[in-house]
N, C-alpha and C positions, 0 to 999 in steps of 0.2 A: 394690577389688572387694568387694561387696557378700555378705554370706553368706549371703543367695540365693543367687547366683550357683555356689556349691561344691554348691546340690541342686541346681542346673540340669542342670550336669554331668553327677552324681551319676544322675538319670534317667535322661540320655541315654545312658548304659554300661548303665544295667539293661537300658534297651527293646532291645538289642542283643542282650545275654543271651552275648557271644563266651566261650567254653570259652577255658583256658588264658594267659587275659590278667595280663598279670600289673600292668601299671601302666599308664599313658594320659598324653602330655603335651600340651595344646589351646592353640595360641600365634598370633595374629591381631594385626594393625595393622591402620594406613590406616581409623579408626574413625570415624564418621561422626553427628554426633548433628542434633536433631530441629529445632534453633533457632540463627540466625548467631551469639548471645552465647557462648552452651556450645561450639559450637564450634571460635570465636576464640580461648578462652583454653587450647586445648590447643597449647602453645607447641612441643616437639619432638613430631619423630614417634617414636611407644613403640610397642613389643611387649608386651603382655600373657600372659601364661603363666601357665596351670591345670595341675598336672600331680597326678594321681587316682591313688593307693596305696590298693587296701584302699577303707577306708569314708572315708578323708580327702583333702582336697584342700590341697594349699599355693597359694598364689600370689604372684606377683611380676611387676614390670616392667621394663625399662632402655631404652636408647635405640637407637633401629635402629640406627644406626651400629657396636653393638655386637655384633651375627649373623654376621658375619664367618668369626668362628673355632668356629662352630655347623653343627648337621648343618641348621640352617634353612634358610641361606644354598643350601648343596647341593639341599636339596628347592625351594629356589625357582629355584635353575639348572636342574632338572630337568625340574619344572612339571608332572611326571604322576603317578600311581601307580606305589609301586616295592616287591616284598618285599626284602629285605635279609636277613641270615642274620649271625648272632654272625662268622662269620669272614671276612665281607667286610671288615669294618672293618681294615683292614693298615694304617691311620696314624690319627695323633693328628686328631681330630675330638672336637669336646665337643658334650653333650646339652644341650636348652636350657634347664633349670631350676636342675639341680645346677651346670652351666657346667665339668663334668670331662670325662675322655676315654670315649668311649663306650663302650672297653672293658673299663673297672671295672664297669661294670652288666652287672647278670643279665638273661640272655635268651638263646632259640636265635634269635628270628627279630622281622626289625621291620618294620609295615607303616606308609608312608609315604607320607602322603594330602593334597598340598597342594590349595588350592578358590581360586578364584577369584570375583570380583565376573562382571555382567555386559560391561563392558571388555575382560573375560580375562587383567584383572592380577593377580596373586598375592597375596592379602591374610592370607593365612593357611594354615597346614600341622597336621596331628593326625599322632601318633607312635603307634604301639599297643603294644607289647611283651608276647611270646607268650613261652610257655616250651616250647611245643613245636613242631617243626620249620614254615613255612607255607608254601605253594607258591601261584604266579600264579594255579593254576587255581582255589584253593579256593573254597569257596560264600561263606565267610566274607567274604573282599573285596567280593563283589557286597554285602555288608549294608552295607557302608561307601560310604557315594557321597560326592563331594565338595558334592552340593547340600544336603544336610541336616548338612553341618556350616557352612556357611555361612547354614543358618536356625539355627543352634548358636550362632553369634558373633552375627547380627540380636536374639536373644535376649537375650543377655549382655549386651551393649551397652542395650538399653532397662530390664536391671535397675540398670545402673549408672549411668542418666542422671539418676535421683532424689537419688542421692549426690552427685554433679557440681552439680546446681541448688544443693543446701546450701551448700555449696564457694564456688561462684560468691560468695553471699552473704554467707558465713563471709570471705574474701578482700576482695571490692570496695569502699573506704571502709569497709573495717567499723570502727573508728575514728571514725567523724562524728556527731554528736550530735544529729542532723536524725531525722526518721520521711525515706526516702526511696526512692525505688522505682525499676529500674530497667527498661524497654520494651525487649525483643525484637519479634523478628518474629511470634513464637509466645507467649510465656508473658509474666508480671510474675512481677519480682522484688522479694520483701520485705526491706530490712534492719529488722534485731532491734526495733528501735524501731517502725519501722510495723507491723510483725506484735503488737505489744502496743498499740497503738494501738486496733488491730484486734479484737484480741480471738483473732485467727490461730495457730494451732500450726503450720501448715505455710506454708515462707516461699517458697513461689508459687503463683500463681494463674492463670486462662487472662484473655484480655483480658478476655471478655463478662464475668466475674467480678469484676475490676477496675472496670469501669464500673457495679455494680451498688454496690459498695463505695462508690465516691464519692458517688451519689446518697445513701447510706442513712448517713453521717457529713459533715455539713455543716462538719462544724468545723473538718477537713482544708483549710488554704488552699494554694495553690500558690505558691510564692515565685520557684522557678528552673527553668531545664531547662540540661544541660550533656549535651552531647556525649559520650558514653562506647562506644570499639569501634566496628561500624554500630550501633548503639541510642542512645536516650536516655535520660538520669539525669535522675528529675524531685524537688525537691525539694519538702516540705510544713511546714508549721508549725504546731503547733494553737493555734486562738485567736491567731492572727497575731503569735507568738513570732516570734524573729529572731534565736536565739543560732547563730553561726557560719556566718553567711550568703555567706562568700564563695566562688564557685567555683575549684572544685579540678578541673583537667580529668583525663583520662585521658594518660598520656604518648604512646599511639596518636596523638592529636591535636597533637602536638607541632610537626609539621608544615607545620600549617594556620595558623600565627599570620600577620599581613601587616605585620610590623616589617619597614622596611629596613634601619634599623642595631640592634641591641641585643647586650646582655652575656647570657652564657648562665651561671647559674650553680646547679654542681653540689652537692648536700650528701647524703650519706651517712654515718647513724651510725653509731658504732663502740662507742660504750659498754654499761655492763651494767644502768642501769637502764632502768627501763619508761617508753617514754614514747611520745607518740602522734604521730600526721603533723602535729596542730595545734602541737605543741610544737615540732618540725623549724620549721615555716612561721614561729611567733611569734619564735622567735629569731633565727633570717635579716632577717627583718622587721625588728626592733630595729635592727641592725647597718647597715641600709642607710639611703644619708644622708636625709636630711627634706624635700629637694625634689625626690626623688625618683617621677617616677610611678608608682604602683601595679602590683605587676608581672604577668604572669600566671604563673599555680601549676598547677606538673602534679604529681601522684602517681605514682613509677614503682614503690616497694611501702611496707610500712610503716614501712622505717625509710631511704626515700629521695624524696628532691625534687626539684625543678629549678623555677628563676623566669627568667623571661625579662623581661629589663630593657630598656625600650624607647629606654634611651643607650647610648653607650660610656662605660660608669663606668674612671676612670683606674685607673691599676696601681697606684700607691702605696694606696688606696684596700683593693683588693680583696687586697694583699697584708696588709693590718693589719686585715680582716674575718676572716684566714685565721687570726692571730695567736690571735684571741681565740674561737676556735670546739674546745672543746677536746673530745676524744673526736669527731670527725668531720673524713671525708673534703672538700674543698673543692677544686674544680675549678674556676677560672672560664677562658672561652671570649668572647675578643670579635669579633663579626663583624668582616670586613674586615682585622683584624690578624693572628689566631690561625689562623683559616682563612675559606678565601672564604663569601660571604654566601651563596650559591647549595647549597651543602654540605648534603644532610639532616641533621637533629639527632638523629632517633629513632636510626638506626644509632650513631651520636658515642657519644647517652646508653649502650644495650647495649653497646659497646664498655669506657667508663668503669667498669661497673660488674662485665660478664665480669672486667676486669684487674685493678681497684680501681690504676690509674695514680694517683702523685700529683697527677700535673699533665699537660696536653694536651699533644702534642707530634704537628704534621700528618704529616708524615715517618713515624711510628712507626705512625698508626693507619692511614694507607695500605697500609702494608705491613702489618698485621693483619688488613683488610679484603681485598685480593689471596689472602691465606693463606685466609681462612673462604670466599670465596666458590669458590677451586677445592675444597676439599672440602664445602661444601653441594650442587658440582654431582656430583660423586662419588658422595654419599650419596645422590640424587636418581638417579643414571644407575641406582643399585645395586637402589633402591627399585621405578623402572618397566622395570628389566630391559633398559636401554637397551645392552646392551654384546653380542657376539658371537664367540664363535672360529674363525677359519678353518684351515687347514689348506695348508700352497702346496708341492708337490710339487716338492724340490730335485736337479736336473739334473745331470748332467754335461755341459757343454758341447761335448765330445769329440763323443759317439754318442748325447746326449741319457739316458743310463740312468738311470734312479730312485739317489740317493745318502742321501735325507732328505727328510723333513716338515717345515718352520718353522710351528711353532703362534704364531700371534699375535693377540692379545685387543686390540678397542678400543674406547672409547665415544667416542661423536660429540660433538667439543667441549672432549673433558679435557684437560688439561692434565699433561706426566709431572711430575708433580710423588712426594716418595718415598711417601706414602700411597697413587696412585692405583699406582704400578712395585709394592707390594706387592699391592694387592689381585690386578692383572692375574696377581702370579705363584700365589697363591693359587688364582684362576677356572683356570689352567691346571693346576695342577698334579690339581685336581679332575677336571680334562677329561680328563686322562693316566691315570688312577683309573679310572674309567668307558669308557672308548673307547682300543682297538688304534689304537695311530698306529707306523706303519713310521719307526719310527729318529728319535724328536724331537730338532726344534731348537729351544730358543728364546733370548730374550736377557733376561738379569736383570744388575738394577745391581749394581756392587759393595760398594754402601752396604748394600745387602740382606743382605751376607753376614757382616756383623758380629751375626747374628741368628740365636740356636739352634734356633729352629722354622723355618726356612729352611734349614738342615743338614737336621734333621732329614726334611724334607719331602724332599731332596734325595736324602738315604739310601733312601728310601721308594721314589722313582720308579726310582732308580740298582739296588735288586733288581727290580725289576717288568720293566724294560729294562734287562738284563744288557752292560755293554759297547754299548751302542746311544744314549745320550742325548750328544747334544752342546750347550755352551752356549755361548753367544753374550754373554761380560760386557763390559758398558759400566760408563761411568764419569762419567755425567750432573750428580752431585750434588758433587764433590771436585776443586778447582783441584790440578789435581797438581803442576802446577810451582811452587804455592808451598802445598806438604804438609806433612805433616808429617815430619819426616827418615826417621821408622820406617814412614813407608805404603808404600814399594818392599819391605818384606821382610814388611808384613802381608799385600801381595796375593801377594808369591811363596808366603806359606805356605798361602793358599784358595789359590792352583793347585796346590800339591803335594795337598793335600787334595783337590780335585778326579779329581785323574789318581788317586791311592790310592781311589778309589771307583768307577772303569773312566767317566770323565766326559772325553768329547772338548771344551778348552779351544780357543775362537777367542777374538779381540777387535775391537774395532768401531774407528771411527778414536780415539775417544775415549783409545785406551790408545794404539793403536799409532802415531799422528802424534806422540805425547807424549814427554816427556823421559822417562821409563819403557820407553818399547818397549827398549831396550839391556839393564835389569836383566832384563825378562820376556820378551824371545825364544825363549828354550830351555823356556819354562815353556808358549808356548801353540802348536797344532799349525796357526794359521791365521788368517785375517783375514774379516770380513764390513765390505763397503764400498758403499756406494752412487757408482754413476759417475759424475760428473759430468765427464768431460771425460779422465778420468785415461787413459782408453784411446788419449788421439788425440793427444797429446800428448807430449815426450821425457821429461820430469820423470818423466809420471804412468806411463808404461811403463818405464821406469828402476824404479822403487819397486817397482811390482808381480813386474818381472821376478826382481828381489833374491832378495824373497821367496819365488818359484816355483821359485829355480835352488838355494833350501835347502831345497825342499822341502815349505813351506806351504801349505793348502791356500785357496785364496779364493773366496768367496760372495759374488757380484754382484748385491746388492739390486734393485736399479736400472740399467739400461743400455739402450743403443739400438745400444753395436755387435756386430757380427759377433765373437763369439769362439767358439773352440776350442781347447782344453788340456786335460788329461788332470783338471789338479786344477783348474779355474776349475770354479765351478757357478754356475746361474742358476737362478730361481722361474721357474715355470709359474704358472698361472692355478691359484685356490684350488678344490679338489675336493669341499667344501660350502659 
């Protein structure tokens, strides 16, 4: 961020002019810039954070995925306007700059402003922090709208897009010895060399600017155009020079080759001197045998490659290529043997170079690729809000009478995997915070409770709802019957911990069909089961009976029959 950017701010607080503020934090994604190239190469989605002390601003970024455990997250669950006051904060919530608990910061009161795009997705939230008490009604909120901080962020964004252009530039082949430009939809880009060509300080230009450039230096010849992003890379040489004329694509384009069989191989440096993508290329080159044909070259940064070789070069080969490549990573990959032909490579390459694996192995990046893609859809559900909580008012079967609420959170799609069973208990636990719910239920894994901020939170809810919270622990993620010999006395000590914090313990079938139900029968007060048949059946009314005639209490998720019992209970339809 630009230091403009910190007076942009900087105004926007003056024009306000609010009494008793004591600090400002201004934190916005989902940013959007003016041209496909600038905006391709913003690889994760970020959060940006401005946060204004005084006459200073600091600033910093991380990655969405990271708002979780932030009062962000809350105001983007919330999605309106909200004052807040020093003593709401009753559990551990961090602020989003310093990333501490919100209640080391000074303040009586916090006004909490998230704005939306036109969509009405959540692109950003402003924090205010007063030292003197602030009420719904005051004048002061009406000065805050969320459409002028959303022309606050449009703002921001078009200081930082000048930064971003150099970037672009500073980053793309900057290493190649060519004058060479690269065509957006919108803008040219100069590297360092064309812009001294030029005679240019500023290394882009709009087209009609470009095209007036080449009429007025003849001597700029065209040699290549390569495929870079959606745009193209066009190459020049003056006076029909020709040093390092070979294309080097983009690894975007990786894709797009139309070899049926070839070797894919990988080289990433690892050493401590200086040396450039030509120096990568020319020694791979060397290495590879002489009737070899010409391979194609992609750049995937500066001190990583990849050539695609249009045989299947043999193993002995590529294992005494490996030999001799010393301070660098060497992956090779052959269609048809290593993995099917059919297989995208740009995902392979990002994988090899996330893990720096030594060697491919299909089996293992399967299962990497399954893991990243249920939480890229996580972070996505999180991002456009895709998730919801209901509310399902739990029965007595007997007379029907209200016994509980089972809160339960879901996004369309996900997978329980234990990142998304965390978040959910998080959104809930949020929801329990903010909104009277008669007597919750819900269910969290037991994997969860190896987790201090997960106590913690527990603690939090367990005073709020005195003797009223019941939980529903599964057991999703741990084969128990081949455990570890100490996991029967880890979970009986969370249920003891449990019941010492007035928390009514059930279990799901997960625990109680298991070789464990014996150790923890005395530890949980009941069973939550979906029916499948268990009622119509001798087995299944045997089991249940057991249970009933000691006194357990049972939650029938699921069912279609007729029951009546004092301690069986069933959901109603959810009541938002």
């Amino acid at each position: 961020m630009k230091t403009n950017s910190r007076f942009l701010l900087l105004e926007y607080l003056y024009s306000l002019q609010l009494p008793n503020l004591n600090q400002m934090t201004f934190c916005f994604w989902d940013k959007v810039y003016p041209d496909d190239l600038a905006q391709m190469l913003l690889k994760q989605p970020e959060v940006t954070v401005l946060h204004a002390k005084g006459i200073r601003v600091y600033t910093k970024t991380y990655n969405l995925s990271e708002i979780s455990d932030t009062i962000i997250d809350f105001a983007v669950t919330m999605k309106e306007t909200m004052v807040l006051s020093y003593q709401d904060f009753t559990y551990a919530i961090n602020d989003p700059y310093y990333r501490k608990d919100m209640r080391e910061l000074s303040f009586a009161s916090l006004l909490m402003v998230p704005f939306a795009e036109e969509t009405e997705k959540i692109t950003g939230v402003a924090f205010f922090y007063f030292s003197e008490k602030l009420y719904p009604e005051d004048d002061i909120i009406a000065q805050i709208n969320p459409k002028s901080l959303r022309k606050l962020k449009d703002t921001l964004i078009q200081d930082e897009i000048e930064a971003l252009h150099s970037e672009i530039v500073k980053q793309v082949y900057a290493d190649t010895a060519l004058p060479w430009v690269i065509m957006s939809d919108q803008r040219v880009y100069l590297s360092t060399p064309m812009a001294k060509v030029l005679g240019r300080e500023s290394g882009t230009v709009s087209l009609s600017e470009w095209e007036e450039l080449l009429k007025t230096n003849g001597k700029l010849n065209p040699m290549k155009r390569t495929e870079l992003f959606h745009s193209s890379m066009e190459y020049y040489a003056e006076h029909k020079a020709t040093t390092k004329n070979e294309p080097v694509f983009a690894v975007d384009y990786l894709d797009q080759h139309d070899l049926e069989r070839f070797t894919l191989l990988f080289l990433a440096y690892r050493g401590w001197e200086d040396k450039t993508t030509w120096d990568h290329i020319a020694l791979l080159s060397e290495l590879l045998p002489q009737g070899c044909e010409k391979p194609l070259l992609y750049k995937v940064n500066d001190d990583t490659i990849v050539f695609l070789v249009s045989e299947t070069l043999d193993k002995r080969l590529l294992v005494k290529i490996e030999s001799r490549l010393k301070d660098y990573l060497f992956v090779f990959l052959r269609s048809g043997r290593d993995f099917p032909v059919k297989l995208a490579l740009r995902p392979i390459v990002d994988y090899l170079v996330a893990t720096n694996a030594p060697s491919f192995v299909l089996s293992e990046y399967l299962e990497y690729r399954t893991k990243q893609n249920e939480h890229q859809y996580l972070l996505e559900a999180i991002r456009d809000n895709r998730f919801n909580i209901k509310e399902y008012p739990v029965c007595r079967t007997a007379d029907n009478q209200r016994w509980g609420t089972l809160i339960k959170m879901e996004v369309r799609g996900a997978k329980p995997t234990p990142d998304f069973q965390e978040f959910q208990f998080n959104k809930m636990m949020q929801f329990l915070l903010v909104n009277q719910v008669e007597k919750p239920i819900f269910f969290l894994d037991s994997l969860l409770l190896k987790k201090r901020s997960v106590w913690n939170k527990l603690k939090k809810i367990g005073e709020i709802y005195p003797d009223a919270v019941t939980l529903i622990v599964t057991n999703n993620f741990q084969d128990v019957n081949n455990a570890n010999p100490n996991y029967p006395s880890i979970l009986s000590e969370y249920f003891h911990r449990l019941h010492q914090m007035g928390i009514t313990v059930l279990v799901d079938s997960t625990l109680f069909s298991s070789n464990l139900s014996y150790q923890l029968f005395p530890l949980f007060e009941g069973l939550a089961i979906e029916d499948w048949g268990l009622f119509e059946n001798e087995l299944g009314k045997t089991l249940i009976n057991f249970y009933l005639n000691r006194m357990k209490q049972v939650i029938v998720l699921k069912t279609t029959a007729n029951l009546q019992h004092d301690l069986i209970y069933h959901l109603n339809k959810p009541t938002n």
